[in-house]
Backbone as a printed PyTorch tensor [residue, N CA C, xyz], in Angstrom:
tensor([[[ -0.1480, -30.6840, -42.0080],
         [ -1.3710, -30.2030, -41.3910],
         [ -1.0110, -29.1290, -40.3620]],

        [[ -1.8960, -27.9760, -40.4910],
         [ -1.3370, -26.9800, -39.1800],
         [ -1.9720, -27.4190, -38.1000]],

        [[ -1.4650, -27.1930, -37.0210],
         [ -2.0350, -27.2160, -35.8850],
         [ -2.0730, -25.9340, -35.0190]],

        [[ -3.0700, -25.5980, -34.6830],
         [ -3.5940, -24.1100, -33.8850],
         [ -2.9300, -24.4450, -32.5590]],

        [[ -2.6620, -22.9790, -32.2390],
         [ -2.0350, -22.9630, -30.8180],
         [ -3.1750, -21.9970, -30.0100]],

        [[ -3.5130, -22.4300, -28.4340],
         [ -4.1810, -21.9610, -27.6620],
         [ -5.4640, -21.9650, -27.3840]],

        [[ -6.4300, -21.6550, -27.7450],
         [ -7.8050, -21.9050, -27.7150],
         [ -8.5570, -21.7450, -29.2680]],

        [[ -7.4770, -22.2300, -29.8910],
         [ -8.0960, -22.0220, -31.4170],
         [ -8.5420, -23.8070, -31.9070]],

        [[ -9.2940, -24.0860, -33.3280],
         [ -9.6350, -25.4570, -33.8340],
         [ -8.9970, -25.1730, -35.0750]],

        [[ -9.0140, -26.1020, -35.8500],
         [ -8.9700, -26.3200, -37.3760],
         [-10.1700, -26.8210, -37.5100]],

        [[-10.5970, -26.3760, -38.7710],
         [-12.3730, -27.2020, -38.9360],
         [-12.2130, -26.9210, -40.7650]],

        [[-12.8050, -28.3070, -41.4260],
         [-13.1600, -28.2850, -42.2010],
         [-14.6030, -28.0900, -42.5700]],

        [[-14.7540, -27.4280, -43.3340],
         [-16.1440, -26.9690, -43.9920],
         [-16.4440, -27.7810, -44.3030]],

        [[-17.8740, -28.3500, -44.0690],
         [-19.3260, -28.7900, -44.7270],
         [-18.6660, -28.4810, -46.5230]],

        [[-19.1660, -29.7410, -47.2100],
         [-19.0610, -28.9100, -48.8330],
         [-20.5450, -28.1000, -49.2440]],

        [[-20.3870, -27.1170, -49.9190],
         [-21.3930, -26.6540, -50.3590],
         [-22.4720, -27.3660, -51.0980]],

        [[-23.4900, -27.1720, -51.0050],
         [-24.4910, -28.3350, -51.6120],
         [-25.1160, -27.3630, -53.2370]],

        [[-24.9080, -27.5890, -54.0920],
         [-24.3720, -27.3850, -55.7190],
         [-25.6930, -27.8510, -56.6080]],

        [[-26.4190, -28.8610, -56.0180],
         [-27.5030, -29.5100, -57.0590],
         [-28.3930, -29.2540, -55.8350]],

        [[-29.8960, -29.2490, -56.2330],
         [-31.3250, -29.5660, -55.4950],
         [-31.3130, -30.8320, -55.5960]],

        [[-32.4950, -31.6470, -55.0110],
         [-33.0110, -32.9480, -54.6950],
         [-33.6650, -33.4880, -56.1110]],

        [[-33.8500, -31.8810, -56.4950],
         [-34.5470, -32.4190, -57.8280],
         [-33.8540, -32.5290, -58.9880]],

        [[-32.2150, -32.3150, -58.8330],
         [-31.0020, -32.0090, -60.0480],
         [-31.3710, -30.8560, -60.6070]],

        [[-31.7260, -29.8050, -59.9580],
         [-31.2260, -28.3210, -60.6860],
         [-30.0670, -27.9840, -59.9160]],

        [[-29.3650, -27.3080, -61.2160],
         [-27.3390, -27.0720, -60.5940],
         [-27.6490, -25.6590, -59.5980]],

        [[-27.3520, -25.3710, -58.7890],
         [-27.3830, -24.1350, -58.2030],
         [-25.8350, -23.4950, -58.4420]],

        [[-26.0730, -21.9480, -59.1290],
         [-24.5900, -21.1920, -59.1760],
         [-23.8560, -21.1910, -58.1310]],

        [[-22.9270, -20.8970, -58.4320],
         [-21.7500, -20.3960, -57.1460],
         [-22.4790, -19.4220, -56.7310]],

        [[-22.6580, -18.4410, -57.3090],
         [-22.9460, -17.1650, -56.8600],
         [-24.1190, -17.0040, -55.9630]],

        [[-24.6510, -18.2410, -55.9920],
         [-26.4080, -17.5340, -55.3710],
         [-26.1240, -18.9160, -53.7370]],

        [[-24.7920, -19.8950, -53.9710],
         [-25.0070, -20.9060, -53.0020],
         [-24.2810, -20.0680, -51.3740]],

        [[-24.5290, -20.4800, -50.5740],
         [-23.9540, -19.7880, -49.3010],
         [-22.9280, -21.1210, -48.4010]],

        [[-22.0440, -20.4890, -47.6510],
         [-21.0370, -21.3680, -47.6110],
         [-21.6350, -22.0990, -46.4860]],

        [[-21.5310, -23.2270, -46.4770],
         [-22.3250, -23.9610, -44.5900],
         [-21.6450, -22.9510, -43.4090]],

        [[-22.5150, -23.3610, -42.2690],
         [-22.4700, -23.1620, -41.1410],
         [-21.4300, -24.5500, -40.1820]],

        [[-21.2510, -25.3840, -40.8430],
         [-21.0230, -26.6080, -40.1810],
         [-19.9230, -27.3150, -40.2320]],

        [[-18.9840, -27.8220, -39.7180],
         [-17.6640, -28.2660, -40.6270],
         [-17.1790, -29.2490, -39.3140]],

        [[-16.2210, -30.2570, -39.4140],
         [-15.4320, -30.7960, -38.3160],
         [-14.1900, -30.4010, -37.8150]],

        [[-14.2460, -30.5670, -36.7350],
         [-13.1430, -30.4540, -36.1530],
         [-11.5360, -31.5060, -36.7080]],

        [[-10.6220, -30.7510, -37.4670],
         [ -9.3820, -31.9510, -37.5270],
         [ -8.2480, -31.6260, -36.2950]],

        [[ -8.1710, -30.5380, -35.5320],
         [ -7.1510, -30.5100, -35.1830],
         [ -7.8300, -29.0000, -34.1970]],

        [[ -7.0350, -29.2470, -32.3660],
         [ -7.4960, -28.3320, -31.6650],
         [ -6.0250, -27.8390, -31.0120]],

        [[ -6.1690, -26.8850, -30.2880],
         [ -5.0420, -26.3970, -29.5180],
         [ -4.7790, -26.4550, -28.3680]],

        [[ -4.1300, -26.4730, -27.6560],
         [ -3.4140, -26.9570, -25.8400],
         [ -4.8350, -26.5490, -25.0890]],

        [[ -4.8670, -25.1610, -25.1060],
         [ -6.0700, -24.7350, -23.8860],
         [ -7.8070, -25.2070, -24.3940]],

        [[ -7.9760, -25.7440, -25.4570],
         [ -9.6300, -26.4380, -25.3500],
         [ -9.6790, -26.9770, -24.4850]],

        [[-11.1850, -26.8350, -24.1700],
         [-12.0560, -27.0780, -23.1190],
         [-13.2760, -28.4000, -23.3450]],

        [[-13.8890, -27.5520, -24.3000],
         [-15.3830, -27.9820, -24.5090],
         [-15.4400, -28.8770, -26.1340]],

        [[-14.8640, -28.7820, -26.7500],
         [-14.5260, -29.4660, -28.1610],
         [-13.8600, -30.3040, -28.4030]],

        [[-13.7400, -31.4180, -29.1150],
         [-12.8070, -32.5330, -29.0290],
         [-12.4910, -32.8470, -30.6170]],

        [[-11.4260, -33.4680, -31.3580],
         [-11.3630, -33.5820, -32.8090],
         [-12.3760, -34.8330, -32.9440]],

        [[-12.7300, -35.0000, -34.0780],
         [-13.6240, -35.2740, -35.1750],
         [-14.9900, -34.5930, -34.4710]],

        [[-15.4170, -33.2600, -33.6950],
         [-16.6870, -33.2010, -33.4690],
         [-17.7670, -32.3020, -34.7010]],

        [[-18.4400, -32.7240, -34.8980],
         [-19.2360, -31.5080, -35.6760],
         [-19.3770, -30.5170, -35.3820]],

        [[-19.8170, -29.1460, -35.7470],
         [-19.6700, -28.4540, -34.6390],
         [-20.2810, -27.0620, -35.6660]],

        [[-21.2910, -26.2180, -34.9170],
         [-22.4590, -24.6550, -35.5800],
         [-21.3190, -24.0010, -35.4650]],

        [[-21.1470, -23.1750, -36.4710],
         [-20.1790, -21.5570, -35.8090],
         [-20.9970, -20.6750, -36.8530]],

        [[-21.1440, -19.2470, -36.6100],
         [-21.4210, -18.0330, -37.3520],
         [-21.0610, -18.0360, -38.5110]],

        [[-21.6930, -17.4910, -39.5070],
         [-21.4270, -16.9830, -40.8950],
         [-20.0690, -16.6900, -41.0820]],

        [[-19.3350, -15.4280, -40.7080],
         [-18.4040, -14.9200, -40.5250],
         [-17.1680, -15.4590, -39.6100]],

        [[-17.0820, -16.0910, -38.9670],
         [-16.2610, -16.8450, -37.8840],
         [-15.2390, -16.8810, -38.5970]],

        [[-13.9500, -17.0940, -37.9310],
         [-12.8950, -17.8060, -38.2410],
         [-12.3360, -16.6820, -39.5500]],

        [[-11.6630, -17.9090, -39.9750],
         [-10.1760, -16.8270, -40.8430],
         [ -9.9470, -18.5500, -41.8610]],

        [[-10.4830, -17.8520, -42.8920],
         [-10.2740, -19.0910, -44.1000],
         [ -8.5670, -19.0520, -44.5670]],

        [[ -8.6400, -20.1760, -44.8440],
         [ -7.2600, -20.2840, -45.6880],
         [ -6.8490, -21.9060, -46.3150]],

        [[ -6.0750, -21.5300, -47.4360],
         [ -5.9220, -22.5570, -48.2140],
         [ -5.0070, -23.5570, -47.8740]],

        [[ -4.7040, -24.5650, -48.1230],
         [ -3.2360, -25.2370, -48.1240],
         [ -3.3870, -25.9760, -49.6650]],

        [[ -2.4430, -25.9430, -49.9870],
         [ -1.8850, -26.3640, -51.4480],
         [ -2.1950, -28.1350, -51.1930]],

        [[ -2.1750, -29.1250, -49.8980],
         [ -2.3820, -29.9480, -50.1260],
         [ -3.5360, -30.3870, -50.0760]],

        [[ -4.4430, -29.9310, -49.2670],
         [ -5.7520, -30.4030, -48.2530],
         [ -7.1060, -29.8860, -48.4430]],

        [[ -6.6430, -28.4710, -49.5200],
         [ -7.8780, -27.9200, -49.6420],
         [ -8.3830, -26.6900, -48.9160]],

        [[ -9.3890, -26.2550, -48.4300],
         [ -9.5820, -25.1250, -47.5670],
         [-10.0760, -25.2490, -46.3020]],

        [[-10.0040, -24.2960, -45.3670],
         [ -9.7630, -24.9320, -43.8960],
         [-10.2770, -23.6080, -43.3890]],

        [[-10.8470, -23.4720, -42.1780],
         [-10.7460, -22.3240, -41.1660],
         [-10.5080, -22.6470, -39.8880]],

        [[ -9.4440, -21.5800, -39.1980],
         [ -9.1180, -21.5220, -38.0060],
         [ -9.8710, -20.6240, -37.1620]],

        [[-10.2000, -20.6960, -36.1800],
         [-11.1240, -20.1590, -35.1180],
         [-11.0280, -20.5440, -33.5570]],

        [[-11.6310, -19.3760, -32.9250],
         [-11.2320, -19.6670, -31.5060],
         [-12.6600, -20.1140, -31.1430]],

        [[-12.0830, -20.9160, -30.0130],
         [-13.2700, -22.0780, -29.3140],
         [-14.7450, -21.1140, -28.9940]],

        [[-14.5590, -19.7310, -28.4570],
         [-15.6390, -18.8520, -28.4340],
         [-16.3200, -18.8630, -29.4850]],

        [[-15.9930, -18.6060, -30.4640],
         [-16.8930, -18.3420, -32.1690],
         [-17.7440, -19.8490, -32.5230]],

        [[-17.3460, -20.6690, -31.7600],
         [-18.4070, -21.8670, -31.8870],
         [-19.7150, -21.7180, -31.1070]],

        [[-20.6150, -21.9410, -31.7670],
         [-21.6190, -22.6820, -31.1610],
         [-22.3130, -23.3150, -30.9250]],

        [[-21.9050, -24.0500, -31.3760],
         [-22.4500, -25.5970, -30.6330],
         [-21.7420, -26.9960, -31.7020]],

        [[-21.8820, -28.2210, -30.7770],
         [-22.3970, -29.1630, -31.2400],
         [-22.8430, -29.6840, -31.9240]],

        [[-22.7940, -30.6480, -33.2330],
         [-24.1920, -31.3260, -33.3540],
         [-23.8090, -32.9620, -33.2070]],

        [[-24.8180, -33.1410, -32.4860],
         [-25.1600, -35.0920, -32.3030],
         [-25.8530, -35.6130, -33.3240]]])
């Protein structure tokens, strides 16, 4: 597992939601990636975030990347969050 150094998180993505309520498949192409993901892993200088929190960040945020064991992940600094969720 990596662990971020400085005011950065690891956060796993929300999975994309693929079917409606009503079982129609929605494409890849037309689904949008969540906004929402948890926290697995933070760096020395956090402040305001703690691991396992849920947590809003921007469309664009962060810096995706894969690991061959775990799946896909983004790293981001504690600023590009916003917010919470309870």
């Amino acid at each position: 597992m990596l662990q971020p150094l400085g005011a950065r998180v690891l956060i796993k993505r929300k999975p994309e939601l693929t079917e409606t309520a009503g079982g129609i498949i929605i494409p890849e192409t037309l689904t949008e990636k969540p906004m929402e993901g948890i926290i697995l892993a933070i760096g020395d200088e956090i402040e305001k975030v703690k691991k396992d929190d849920k947590v809003l960040f921007a469309k664009f945020a962060g810096v995706e990347f894969l690991s061959n064991e775990d799946g896909q992940f983004l790293i981001m600094a504690e600023s590009e969050i916003l917010g919470t969720i309870t």
